[in-house]
Every structure is written in structure tokens, then in C-alpha cells.
C-alpha positions as protocol buffer text, in pm:
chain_id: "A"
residue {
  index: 1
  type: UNK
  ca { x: 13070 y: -1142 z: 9235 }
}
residue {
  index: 2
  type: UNK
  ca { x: 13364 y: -908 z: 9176 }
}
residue {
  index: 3
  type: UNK
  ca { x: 13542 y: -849 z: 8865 }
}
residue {
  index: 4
  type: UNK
  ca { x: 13900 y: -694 z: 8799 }
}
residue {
  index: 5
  type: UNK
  ca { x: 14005 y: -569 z: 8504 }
}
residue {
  index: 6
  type: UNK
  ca { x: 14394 y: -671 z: 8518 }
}
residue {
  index: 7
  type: UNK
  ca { x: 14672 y: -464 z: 8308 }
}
residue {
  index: 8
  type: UNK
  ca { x: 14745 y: -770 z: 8119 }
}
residue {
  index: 9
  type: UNK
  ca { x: 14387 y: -773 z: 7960 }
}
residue {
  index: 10
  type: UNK
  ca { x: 14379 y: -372 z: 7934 }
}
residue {
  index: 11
  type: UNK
  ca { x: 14349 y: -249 z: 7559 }
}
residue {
  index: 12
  type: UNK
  ca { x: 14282 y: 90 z: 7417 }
}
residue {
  index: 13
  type: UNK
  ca { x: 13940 y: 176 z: 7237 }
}
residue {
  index: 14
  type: UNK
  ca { x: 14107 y: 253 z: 6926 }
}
residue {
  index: 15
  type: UNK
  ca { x: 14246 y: -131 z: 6933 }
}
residue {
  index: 16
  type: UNK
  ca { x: 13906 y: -290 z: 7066 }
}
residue {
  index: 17
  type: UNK
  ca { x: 13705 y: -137 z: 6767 }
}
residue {
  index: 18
  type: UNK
  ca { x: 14010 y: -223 z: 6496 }
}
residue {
  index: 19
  type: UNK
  ca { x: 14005 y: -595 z: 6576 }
}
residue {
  index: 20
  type: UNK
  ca { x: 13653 y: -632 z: 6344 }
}
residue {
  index: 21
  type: UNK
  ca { x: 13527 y: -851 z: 6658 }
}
residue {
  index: 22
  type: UNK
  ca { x: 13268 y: -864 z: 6820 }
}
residue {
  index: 23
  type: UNK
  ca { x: 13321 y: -651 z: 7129 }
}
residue {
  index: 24
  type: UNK
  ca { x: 13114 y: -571 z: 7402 }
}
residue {
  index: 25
  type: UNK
  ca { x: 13250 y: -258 z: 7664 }
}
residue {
  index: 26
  type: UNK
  ca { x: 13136 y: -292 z: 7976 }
}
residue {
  index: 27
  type: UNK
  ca { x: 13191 y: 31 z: 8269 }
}
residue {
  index: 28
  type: UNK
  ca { x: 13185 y: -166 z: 8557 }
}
residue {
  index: 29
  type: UNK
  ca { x: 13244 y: -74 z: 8939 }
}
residue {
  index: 30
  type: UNK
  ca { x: 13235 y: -269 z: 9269 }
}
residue {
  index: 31
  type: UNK
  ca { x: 12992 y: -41 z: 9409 }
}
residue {
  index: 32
  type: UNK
  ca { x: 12732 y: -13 z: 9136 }
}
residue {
  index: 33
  type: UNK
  ca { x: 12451 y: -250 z: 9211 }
}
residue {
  index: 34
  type: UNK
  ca { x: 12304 y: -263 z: 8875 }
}
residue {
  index: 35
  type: UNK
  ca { x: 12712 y: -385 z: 8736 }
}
residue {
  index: 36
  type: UNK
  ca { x: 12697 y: -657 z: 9039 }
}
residue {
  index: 37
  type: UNK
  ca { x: 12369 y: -761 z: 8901 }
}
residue {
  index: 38
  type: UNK
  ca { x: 12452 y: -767 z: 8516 }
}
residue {
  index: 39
  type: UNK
  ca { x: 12796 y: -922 z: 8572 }
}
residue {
  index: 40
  type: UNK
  ca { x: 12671 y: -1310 z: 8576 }
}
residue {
  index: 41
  type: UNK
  ca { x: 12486 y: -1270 z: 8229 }
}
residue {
  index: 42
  type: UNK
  ca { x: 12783 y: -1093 z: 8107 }
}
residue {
  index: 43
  type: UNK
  ca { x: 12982 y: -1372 z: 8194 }
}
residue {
  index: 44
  type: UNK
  ca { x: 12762 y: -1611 z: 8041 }
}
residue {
  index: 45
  type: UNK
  ca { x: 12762 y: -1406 z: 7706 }
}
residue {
  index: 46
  type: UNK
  ca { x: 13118 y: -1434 z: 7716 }
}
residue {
  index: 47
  type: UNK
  ca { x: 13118 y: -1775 z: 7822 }
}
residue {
  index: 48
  type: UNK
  ca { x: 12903 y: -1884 z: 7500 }
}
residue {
  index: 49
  type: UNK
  ca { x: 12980 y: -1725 z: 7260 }
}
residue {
  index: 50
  type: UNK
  ca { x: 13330 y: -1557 z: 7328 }
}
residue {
  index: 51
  type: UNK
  ca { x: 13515 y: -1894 z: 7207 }
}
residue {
  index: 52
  type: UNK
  ca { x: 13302 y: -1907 z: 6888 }
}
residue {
  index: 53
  type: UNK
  ca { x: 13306 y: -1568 z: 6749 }
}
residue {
  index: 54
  type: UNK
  ca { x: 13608 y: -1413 z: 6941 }
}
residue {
  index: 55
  type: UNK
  ca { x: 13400 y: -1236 z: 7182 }
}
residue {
  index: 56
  type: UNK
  ca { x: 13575 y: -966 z: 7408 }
}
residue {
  index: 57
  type: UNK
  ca { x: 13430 y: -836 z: 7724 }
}
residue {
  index: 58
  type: UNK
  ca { x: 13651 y: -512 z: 7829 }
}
residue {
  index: 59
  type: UNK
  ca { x: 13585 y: -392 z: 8172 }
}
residue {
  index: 60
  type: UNK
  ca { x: 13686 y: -28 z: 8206 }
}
């Protein structure tokens, strides 16, 4: 599984931490085999419960 992080989704620290939401900062690379292996639960976390509480995954 690869993930992108796309400019249209970027956002500073500063702003992630200010919204009062849940947030969850992920450092991700293509080449780290432990990020390949978290990025399906990740994705699940932010499937369930990212519509609910407003749940932001931010890949830097």
C-alpha cells in the first residue's frame, strides 16, 4: 500500500493542534517497512472513527 500526502491536504502543526480534534500525526515513508505495515490499521482508524469525531490522519 502506498500513501501520498497531497498539497491540498497539507496543514501546518500549529493548525492541526488548534482545530481541538482529534488528530493523529503520522511520519510516514515508502521505504519504511514498519509505515507499510501500520498504514492499513491507520486507515481503518480513520475509516471508523474519522467521520464521527472529525478524525485527521496527517502524513508528513
Amino acid at each position: 500500500m502506498t500513501l501520498k500526502a497531497s498539497a491540498q491536504s497539507a496543514m501546518s502543526y500549529e493548525a492541526a493542534m488548534a482545530n481541538h480534534q482529534p488528530t493523529l500525526i503520522e511520519f510516514y515513508t515508502d521505504w519504511c517497512i514498519v509505515c507499510q505495515k501500520l498504514a492499513p490499521t491507520l486507515s481503518s482508524i480513520h475509516q471508523e472513527f474519522g467521520p464521527e469525531l472529525g478524525t485527521r490522519i496527517k502524513k508528513i
